[in-house]
TINU-786359 format. One line per field, with one value per residue (C-alpha): x negated, y negated, z negated; residue number from 1. Coordinates in steps of 0.2 Angstrom, whole numbers, plus 5000, padded with zeros to 4 digits. Each point is the difference from the previous one (the first is absolute). Layout:
c1 = (X,...)
c2 = (Y,...)
c3 = (Z,...)
seq = (NUM,...)
***
This chain:
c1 = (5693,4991,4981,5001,5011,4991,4982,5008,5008,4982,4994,5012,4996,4981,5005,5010,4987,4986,5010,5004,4980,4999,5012,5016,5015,5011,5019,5008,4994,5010,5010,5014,5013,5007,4983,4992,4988,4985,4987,4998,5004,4987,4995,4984,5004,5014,4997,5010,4990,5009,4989,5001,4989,4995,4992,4989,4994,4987,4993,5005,5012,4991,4999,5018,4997,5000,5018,5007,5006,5005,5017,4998,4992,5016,5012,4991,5003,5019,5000,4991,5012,5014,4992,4998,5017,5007,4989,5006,4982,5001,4986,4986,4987,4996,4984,5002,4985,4998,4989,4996,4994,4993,4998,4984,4992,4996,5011,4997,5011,4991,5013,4998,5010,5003,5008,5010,5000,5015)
c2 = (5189,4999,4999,4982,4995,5007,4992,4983,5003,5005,4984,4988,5009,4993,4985,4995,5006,4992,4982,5003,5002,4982,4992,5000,5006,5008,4996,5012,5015,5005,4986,5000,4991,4999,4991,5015,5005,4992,5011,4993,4982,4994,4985,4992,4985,4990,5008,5015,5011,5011,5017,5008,5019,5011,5015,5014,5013,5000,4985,5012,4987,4983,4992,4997,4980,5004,5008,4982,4991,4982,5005,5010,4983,4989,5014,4999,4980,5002,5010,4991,4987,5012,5009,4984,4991,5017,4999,4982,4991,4992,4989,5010,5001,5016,5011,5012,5015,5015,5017,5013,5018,5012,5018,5008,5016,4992,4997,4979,4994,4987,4982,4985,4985,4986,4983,4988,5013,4991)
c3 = (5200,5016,5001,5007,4988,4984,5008,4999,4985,4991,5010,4993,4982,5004,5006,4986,4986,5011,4996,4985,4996,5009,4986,5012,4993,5009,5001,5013,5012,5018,4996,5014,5011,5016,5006,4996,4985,4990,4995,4982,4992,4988,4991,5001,4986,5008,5018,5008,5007,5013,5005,5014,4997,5014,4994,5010,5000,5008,5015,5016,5002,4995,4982,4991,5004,5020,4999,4992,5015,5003,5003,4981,4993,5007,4994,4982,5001,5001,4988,4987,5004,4997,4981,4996,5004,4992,4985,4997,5001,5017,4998,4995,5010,5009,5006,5012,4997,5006,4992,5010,4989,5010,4992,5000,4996,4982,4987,5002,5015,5010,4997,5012,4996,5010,4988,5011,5016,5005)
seq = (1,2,3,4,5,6,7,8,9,10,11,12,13,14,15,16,17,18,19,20,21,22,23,24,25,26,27,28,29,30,31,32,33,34,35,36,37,38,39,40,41,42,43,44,45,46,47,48,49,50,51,52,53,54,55,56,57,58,59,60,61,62,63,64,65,66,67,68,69,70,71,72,73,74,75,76,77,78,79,80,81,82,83,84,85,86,87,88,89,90,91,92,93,94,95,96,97,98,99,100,101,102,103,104,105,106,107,108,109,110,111,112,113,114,115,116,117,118)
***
């Protein structure tokens, strides 16, 4: 595995447990399709959350959030149309959020989530 691919691989692991600690439940991870892929798919009650994660290692290059681009937040809307026209549960409502972890030196990433980034 390639160090890019194993640093956002331990970020998603964050993410998702950082959810989960807020009560979302969480219903798929790298869900994909021809769109492209969704981060992780959770549920907030009745709401679908879709997640986009950027994770760092350090800030050399700006916090996670910056690298989340408008063109990323339209992308992330199709394809929350498409998870859930696939998923059969066209008419829930949807949030779009992003969480940014950023590996330190300690043990304790530093997680920034933004609800409704999108």
């Amino acid at each position: 595995m390639r160090v890019k691919d194993s640093v956002g691989a331990y970020g998603e692991d964050v993410a998702a447990r950082y959810l989960e600690d807020k009560g979302l439940v969480i219903v798929a991870r790298n869900w994909r399709c021809a769109a492209g892929e969704i981060d992780i798919v959770a549920l907030d009650g009745d709401l679908v959350v879709i997640c986009e994660v950027k994770t760092r290692s350090g800030f050399g290059y700006g916090s996670g959030l910056e690298a989340v681009t408008r063109e990323k937040g339209a992308r992330l809307r199709r394809l929350a149309v498409a998870w859930r026209e696939a998923n059969g549960c066209d008419r829930a409502p949807v949030r779009i959020d992003v969480v940014a972890v950023h590996r330190g030196r300690s043990d304790a990433p530093l997680i920034e989530h933004v609800e409704g980034a999108f």
